[in-house]
mmCIF file of the N, C-alpha and C atoms, coordinates in Angstrom:
data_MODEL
# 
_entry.id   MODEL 
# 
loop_
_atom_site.group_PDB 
_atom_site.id 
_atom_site.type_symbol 
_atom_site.label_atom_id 
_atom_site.label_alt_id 
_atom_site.label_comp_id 
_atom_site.label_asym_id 
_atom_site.label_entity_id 
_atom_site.label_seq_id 
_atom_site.pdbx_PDB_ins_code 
_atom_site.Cartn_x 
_atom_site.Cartn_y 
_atom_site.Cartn_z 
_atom_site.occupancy 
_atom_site.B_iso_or_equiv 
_atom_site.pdbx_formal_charge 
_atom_site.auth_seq_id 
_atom_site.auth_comp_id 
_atom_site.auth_asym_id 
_atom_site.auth_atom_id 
_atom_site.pdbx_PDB_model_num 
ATOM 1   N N  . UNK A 1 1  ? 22.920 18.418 9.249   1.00 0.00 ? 1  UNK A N  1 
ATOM 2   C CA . UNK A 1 1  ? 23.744 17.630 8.368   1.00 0.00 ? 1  UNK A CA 1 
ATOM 3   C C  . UNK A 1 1  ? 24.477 18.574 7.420   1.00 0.00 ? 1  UNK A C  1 
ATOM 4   N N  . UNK A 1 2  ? 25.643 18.681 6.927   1.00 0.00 ? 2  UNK A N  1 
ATOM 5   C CA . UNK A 1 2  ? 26.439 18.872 6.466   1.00 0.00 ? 2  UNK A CA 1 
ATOM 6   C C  . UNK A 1 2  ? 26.869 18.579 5.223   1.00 0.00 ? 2  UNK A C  1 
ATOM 7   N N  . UNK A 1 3  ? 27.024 19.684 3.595   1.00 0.00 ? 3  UNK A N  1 
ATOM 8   C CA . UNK A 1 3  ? 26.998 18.752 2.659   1.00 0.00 ? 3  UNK A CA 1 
ATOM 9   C C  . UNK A 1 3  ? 28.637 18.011 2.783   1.00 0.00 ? 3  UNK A C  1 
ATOM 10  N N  . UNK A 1 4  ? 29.253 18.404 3.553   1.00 0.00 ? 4  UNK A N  1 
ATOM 11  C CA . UNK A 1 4  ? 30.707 17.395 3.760   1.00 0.00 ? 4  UNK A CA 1 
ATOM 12  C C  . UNK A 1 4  ? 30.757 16.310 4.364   1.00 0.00 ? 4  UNK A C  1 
ATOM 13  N N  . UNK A 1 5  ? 29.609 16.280 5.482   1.00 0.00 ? 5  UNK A N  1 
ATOM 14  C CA . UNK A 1 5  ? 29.085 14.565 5.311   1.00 0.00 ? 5  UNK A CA 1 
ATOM 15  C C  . UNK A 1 5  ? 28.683 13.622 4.153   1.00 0.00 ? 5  UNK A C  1 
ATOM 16  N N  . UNK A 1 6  ? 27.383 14.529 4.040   1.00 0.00 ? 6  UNK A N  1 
ATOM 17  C CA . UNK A 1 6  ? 27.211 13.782 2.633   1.00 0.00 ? 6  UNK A CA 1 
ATOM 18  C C  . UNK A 1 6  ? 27.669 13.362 1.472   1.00 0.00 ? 6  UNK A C  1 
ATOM 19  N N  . UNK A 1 7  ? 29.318 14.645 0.979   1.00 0.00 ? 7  UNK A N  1 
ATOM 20  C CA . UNK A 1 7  ? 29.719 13.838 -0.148  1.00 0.00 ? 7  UNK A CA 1 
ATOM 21  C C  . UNK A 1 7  ? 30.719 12.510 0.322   1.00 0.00 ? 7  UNK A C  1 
ATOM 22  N N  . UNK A 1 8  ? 30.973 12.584 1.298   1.00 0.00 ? 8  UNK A N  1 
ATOM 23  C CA . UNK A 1 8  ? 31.894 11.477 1.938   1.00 0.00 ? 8  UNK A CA 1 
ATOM 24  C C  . UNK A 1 8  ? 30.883 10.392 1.760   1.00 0.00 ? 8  UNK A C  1 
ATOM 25  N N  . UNK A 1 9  ? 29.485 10.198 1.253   1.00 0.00 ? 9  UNK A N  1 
ATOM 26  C CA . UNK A 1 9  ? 28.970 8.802  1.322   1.00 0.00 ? 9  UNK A CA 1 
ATOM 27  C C  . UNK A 1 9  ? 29.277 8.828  0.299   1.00 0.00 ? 9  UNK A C  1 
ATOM 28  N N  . UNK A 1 10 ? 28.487 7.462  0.052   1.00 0.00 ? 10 UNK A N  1 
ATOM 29  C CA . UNK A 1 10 ? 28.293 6.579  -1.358  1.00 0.00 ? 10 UNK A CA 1 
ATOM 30  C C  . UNK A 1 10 ? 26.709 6.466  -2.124  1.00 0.00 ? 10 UNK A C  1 
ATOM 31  N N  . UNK A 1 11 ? 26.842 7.126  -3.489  1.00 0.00 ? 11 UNK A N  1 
ATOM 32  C CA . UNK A 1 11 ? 25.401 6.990  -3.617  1.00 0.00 ? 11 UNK A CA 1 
ATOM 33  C C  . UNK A 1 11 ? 24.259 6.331  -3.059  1.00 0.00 ? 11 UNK A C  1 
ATOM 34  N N  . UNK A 1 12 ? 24.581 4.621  -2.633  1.00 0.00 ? 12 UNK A N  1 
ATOM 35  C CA . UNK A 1 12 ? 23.410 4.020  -2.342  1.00 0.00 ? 12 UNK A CA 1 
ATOM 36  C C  . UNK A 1 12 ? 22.807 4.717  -0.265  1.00 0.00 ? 12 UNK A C  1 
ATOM 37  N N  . UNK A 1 13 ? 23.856 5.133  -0.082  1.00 0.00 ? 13 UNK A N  1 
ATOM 38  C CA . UNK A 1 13 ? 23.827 5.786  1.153   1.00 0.00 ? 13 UNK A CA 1 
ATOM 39  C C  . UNK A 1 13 ? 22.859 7.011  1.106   1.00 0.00 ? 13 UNK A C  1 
ATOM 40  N N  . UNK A 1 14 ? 23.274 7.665  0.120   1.00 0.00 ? 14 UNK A N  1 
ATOM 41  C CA . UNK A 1 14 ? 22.393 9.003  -0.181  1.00 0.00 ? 14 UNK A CA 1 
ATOM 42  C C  . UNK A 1 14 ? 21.295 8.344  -0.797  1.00 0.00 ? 14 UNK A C  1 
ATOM 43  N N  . UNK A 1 15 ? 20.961 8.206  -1.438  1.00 0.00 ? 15 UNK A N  1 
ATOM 44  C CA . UNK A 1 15 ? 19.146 7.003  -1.581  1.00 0.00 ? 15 UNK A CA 1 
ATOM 45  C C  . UNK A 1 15 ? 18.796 6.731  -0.436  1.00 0.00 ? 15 UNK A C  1 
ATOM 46  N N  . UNK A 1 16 ? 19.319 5.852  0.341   1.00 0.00 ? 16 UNK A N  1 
ATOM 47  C CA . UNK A 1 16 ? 18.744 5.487  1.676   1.00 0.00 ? 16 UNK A CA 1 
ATOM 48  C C  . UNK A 1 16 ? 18.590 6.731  2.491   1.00 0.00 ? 16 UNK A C  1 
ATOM 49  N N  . UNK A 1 17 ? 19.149 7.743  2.899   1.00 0.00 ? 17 UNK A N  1 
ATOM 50  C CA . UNK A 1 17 ? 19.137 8.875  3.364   1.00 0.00 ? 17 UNK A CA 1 
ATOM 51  C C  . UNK A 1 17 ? 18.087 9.739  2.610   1.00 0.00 ? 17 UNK A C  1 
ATOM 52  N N  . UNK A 1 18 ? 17.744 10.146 1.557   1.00 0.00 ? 18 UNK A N  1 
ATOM 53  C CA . UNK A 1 18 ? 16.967 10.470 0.987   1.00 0.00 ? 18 UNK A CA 1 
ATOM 54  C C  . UNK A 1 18 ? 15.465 10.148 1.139   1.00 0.00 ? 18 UNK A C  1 
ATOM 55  N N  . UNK A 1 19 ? 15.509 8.739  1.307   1.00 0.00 ? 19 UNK A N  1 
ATOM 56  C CA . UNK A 1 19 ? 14.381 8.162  1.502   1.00 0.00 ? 19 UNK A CA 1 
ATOM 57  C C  . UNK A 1 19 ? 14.123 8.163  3.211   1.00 0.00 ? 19 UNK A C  1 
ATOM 58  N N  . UNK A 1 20 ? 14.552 8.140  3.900   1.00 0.00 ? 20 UNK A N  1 
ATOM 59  C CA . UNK A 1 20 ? 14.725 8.181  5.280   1.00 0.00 ? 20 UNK A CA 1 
ATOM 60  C C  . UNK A 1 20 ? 14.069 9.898  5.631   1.00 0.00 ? 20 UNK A C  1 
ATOM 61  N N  . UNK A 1 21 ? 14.649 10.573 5.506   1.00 0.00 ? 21 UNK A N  1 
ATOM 62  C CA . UNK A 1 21 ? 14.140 12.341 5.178   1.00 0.00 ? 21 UNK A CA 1 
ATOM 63  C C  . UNK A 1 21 ? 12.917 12.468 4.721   1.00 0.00 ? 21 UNK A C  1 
ATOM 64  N N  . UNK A 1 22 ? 12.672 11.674 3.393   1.00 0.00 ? 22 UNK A N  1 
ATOM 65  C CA . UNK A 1 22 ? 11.461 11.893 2.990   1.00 0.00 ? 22 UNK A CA 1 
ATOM 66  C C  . UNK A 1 22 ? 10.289 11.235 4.094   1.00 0.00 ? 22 UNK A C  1 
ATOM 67  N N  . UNK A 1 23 ? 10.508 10.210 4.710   1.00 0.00 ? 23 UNK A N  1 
ATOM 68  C CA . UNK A 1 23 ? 9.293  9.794  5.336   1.00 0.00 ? 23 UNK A CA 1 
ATOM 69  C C  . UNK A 1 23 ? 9.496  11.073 6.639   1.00 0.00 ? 23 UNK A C  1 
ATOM 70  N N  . UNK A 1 24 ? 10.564 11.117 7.133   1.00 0.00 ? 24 UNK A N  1 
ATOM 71  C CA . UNK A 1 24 ? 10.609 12.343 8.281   1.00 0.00 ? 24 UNK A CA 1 
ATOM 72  C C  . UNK A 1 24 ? 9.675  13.545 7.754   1.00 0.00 ? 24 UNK A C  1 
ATOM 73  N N  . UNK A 1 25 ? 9.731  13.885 6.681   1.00 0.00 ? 25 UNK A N  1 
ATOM 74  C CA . UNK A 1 25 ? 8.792  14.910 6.072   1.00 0.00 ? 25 UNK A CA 1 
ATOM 75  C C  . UNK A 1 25 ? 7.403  14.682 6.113   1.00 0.00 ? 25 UNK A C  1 
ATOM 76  N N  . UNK A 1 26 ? 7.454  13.265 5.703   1.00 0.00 ? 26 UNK A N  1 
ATOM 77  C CA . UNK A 1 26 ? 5.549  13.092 5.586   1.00 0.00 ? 26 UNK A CA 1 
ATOM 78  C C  . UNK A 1 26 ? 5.197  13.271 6.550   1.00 0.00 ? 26 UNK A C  1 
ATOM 79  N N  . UNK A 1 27 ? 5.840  12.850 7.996   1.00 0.00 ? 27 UNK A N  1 
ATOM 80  C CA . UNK A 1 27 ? 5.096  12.284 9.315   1.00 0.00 ? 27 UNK A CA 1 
ATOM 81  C C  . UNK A 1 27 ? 5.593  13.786 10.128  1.00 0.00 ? 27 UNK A C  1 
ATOM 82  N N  . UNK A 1 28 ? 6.256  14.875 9.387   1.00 0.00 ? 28 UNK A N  1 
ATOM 83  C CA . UNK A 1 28 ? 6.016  16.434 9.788   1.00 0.00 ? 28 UNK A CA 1 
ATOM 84  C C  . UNK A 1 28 ? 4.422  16.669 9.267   1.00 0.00 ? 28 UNK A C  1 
ATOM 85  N N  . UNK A 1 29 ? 4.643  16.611 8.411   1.00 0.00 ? 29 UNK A N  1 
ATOM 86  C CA . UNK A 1 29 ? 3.408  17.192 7.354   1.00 0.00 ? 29 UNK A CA 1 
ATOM 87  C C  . UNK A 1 29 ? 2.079  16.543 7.979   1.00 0.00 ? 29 UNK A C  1 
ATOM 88  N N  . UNK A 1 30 ? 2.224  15.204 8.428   1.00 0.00 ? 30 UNK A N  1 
ATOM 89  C CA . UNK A 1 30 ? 0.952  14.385 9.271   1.00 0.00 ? 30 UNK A CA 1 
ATOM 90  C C  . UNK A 1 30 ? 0.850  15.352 10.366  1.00 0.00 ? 30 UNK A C  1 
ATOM 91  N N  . UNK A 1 31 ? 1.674  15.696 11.235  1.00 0.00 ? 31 UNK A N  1 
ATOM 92  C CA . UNK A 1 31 ? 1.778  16.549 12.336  1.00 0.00 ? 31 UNK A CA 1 
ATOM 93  C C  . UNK A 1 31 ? 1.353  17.801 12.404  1.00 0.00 ? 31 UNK A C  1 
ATOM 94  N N  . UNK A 1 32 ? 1.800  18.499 11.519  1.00 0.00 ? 32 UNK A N  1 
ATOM 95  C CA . UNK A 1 32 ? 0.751  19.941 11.084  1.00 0.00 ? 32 UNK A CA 1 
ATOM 96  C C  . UNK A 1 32 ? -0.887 19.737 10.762  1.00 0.00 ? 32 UNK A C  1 
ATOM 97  N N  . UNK A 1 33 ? -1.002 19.015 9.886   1.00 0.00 ? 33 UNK A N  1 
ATOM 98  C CA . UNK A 1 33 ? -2.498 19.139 9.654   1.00 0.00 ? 33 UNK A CA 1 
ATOM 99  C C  . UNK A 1 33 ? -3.336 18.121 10.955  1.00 0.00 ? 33 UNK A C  1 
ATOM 100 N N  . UNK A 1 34 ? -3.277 17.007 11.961  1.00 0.00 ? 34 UNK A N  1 
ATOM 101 C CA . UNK A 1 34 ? -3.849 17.449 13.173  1.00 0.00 ? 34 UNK A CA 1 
ATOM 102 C C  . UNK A 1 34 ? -3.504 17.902 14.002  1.00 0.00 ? 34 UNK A C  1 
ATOM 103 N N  . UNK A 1 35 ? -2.322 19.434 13.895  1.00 0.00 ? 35 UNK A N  1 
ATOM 104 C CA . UNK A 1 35 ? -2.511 20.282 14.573  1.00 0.00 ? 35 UNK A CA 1 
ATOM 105 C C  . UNK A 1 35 ? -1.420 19.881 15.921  1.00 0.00 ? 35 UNK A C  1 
ATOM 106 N N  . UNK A 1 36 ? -0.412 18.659 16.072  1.00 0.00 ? 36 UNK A N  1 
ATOM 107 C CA . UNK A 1 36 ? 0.410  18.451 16.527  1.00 0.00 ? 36 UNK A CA 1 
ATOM 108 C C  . UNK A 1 36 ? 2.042  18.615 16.821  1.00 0.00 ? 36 UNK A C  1 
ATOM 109 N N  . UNK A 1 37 ? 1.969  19.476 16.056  1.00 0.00 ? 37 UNK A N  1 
ATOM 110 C CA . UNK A 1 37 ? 3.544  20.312 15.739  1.00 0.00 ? 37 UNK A CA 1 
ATOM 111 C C  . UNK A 1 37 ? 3.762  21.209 17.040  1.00 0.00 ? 37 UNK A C  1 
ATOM 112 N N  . UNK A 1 38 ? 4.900  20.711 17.687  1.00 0.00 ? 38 UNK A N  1 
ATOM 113 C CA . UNK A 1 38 ? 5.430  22.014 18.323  1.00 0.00 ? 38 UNK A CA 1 
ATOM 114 C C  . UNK A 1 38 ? 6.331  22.797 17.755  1.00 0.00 ? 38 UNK A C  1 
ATOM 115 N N  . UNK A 1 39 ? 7.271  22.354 17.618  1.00 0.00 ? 39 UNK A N  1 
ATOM 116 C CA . UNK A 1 39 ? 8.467  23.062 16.610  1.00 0.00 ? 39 UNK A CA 1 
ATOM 117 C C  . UNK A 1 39 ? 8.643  22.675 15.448  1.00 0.00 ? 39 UNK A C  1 
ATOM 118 N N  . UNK A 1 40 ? 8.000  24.352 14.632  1.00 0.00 ? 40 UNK A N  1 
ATOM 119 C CA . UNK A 1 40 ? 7.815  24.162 13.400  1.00 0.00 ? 40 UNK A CA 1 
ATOM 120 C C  . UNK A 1 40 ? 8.736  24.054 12.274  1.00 0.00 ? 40 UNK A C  1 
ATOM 121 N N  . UNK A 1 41 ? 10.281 24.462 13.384  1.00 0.00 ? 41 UNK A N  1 
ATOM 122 C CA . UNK A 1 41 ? 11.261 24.737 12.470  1.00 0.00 ? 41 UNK A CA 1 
ATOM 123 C C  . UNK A 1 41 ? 11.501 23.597 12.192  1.00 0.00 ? 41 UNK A C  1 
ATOM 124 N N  . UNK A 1 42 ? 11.167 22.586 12.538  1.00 0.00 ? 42 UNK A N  1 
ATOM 125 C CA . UNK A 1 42 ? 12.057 21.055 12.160  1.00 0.00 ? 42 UNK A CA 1 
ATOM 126 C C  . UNK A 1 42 ? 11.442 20.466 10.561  1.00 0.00 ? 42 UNK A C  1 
ATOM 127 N N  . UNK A 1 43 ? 10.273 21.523 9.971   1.00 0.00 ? 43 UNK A N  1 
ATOM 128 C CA . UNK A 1 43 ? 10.107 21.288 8.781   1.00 0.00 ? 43 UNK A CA 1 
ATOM 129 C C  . UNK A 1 43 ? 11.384 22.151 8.145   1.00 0.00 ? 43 UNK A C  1 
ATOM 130 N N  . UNK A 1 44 ? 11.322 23.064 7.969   1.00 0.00 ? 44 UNK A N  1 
ATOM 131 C CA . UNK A 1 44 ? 12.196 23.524 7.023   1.00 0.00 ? 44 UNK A CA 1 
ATOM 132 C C  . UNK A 1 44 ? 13.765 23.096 7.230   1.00 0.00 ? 44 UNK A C  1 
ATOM 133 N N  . UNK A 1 45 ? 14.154 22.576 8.166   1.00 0.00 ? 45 UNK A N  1 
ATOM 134 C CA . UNK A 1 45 ? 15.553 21.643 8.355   1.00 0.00 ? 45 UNK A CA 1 
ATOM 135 C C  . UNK A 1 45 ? 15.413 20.545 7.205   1.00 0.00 ? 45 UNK A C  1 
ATOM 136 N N  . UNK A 1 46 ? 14.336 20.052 7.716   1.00 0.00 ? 46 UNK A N  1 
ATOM 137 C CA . UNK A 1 46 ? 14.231 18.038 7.041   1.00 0.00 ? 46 UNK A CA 1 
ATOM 138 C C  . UNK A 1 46 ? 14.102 18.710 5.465   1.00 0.00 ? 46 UNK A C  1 
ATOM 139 N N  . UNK A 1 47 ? 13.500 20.031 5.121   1.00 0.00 ? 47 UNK A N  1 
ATOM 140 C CA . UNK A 1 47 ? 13.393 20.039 3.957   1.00 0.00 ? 47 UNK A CA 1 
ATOM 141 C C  . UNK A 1 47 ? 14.935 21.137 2.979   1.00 0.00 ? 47 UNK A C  1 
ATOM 142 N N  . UNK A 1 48 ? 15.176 21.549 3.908   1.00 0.00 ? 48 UNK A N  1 
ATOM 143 C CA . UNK A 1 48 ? 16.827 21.606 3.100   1.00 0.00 ? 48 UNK A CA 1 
ATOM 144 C C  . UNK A 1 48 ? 17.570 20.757 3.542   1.00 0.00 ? 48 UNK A C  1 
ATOM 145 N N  . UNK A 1 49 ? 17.745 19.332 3.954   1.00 0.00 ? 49 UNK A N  1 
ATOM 146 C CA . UNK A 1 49 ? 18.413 18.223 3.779   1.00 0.00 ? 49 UNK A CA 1 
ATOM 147 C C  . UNK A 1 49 ? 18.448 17.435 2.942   1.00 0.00 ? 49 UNK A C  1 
ATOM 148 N N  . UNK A 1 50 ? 16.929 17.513 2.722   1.00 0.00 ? 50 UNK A N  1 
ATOM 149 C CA . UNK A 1 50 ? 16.415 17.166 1.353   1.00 0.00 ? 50 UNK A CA 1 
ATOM 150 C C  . UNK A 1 50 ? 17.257 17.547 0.098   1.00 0.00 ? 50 UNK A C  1 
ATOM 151 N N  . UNK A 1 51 ? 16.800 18.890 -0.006  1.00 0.00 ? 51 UNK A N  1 
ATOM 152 C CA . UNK A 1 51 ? 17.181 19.439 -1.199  1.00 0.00 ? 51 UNK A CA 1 
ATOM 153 C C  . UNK A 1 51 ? 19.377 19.283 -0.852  1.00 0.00 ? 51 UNK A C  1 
ATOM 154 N N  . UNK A 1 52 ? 20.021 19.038 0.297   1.00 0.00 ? 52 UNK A N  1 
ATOM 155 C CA . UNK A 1 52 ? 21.455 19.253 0.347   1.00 0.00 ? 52 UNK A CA 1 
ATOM 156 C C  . UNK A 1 52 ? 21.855 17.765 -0.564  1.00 0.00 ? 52 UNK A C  1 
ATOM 157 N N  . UNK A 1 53 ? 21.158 16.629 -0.064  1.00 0.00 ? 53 UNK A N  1 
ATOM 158 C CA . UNK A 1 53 ? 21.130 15.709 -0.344  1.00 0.00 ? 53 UNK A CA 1 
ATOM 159 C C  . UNK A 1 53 ? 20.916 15.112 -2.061  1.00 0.00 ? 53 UNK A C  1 
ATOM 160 N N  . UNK A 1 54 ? 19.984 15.846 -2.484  1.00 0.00 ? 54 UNK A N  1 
ATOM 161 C CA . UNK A 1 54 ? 19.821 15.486 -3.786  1.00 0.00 ? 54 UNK A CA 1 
ATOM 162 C C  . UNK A 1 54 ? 20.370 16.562 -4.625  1.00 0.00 ? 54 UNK A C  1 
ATOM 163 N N  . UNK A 1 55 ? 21.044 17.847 -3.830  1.00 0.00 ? 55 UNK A N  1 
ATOM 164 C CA . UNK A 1 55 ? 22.193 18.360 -4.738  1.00 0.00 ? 55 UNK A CA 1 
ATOM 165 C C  . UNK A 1 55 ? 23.473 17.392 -4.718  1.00 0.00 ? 55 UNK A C  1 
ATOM 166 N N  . UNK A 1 56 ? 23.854 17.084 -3.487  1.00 0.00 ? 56 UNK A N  1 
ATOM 167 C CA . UNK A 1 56 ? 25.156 15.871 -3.694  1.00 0.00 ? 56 UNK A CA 1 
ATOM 168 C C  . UNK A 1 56 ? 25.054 14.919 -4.651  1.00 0.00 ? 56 UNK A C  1 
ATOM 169 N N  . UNK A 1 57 ? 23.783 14.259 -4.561  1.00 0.00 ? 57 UNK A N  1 
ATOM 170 C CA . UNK A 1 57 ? 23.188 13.155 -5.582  1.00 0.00 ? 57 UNK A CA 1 
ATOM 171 C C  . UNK A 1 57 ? 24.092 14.103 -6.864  1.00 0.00 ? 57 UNK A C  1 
ATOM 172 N N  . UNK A 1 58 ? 22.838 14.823 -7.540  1.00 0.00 ? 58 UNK A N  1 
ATOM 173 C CA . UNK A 1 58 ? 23.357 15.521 -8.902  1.00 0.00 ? 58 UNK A CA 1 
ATOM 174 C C  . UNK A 1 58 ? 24.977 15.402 -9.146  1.00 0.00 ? 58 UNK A C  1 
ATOM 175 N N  . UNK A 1 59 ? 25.532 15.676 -8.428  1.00 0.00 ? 59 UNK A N  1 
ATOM 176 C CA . UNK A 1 59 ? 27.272 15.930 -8.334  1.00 0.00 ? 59 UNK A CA 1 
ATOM 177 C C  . UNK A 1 59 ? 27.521 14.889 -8.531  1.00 0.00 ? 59 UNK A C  1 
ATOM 178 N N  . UNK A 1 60 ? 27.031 14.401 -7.649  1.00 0.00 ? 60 UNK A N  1 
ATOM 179 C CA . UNK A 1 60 ? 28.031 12.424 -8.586  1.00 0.00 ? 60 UNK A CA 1 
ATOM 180 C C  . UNK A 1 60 ? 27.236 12.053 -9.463  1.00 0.00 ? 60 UNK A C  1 
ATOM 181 N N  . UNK A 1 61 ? 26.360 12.064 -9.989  1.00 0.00 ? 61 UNK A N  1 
ATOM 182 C CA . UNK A 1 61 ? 25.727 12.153 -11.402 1.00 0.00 ? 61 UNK A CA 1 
ATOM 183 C C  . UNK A 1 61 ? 24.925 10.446 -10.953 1.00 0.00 ? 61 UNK A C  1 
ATOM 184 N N  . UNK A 1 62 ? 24.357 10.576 -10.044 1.00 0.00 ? 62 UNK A N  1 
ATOM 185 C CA . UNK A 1 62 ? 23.597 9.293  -9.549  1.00 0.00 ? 62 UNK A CA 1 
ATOM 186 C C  . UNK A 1 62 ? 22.203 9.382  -9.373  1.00 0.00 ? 62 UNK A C  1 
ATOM 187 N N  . UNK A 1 63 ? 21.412 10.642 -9.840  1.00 0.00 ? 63 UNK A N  1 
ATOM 188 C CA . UNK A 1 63 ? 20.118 10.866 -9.727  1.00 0.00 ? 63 UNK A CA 1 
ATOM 189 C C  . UNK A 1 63 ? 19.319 9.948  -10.460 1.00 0.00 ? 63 UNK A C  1 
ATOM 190 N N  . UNK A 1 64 ? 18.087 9.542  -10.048 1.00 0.00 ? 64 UNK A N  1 
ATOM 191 C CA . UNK A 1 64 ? 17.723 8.541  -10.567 1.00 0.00 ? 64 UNK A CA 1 
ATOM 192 C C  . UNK A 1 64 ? 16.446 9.289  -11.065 1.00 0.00 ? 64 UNK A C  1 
# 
């Protein structure tokens, strides 16, 4: 993802996206600890989307 996707949304888009990422993260994080992860890189993706995402947030001044 792209932060030039992202500023093209609309805050409530980036919330929903935000929140969407975040459960992708938990159910990584479920996956590592029993030991079910093949590709590990797909944590550190979901987690600078994260952080691309709630820098866009900041920019439009919509952080909650």
């Amino acid at each position: 993802m792209k932060a030039s996707e992202l500023k093209a949304k609309s805050a409530a888009d980036l919330h929903n996206e935000l929140l969407s990422l975040s459960k992708a993260q938990f159910g990584l994080r479920m996956q590592v600890a029993t030991q079910q992860m093949t590709n590990t890189s797909e944590m550190r993706k979901v987690r600078r989307d994260i952080a691309r995402v709630k820098t866009v947030l900041t920019e439009k001044g919509a952080q909650k």
